[in-house]
N, C-alpha and C positions, 0 to 999 in steps of 0.2 A: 326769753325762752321759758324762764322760769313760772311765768305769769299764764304763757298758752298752757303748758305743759297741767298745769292746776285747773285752767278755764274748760279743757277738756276731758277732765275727772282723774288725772294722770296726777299723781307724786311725783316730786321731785324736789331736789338738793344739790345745791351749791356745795364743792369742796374742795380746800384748798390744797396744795400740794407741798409738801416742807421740801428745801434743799436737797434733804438729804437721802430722800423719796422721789428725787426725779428721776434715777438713771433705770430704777426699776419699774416707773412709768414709763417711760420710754420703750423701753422693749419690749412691756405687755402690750403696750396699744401702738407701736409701730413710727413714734414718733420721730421724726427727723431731725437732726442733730441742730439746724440751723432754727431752730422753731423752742424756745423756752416756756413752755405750760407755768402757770401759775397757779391752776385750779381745773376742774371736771365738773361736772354736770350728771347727776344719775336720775331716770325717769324711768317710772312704771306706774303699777298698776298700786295703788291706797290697800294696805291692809285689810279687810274687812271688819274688824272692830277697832278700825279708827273710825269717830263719827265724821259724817259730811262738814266741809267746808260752809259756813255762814254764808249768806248773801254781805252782810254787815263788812267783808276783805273786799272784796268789789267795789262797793260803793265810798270806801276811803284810799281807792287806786285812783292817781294827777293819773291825767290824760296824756297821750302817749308826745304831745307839744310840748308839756313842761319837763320833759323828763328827755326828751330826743334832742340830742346839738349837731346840727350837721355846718362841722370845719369851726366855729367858735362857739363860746357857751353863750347864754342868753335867747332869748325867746325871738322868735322873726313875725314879722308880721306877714 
């Protein structure tokens, strides 16, 4: 999510959630008691004197086979 969220000109950040900060996540964003967040996601729009993103992040991203395990880890043919 992190990577479309960039590839589409969008910012965005990973962040994590401490213990002690979950029950007042919860009730800002509605979250359901059975469901334990570890972290959030925020996306928007880059600063504008932040400069653009390199091509140079792109071309040292594994392809979405080395990095996707679907049911066990390792690569499938």
């Amino acid at each position: 999510m992190l990577l479309t969220a960039v590839d589409e000109g969008l910012g965005a950040c990973f962040f994590g959630i401490m213990p002690e900060h979950l029950q007042p996540f919860r009730a800002e964003f509605g979250v359901p008691g059975e469901y334990d967040p570890i972290g959030g996601i925020t996306v928007g729009y880059r600063a504008e004197d932040v400069p653009e993103q390199g091509t140079r992040v792109a071309e040292r991203r594994r392809a979405a086979e080395d990095v996707i395990h679907r049911g066990q880890w390792g690569r499938h043919a």
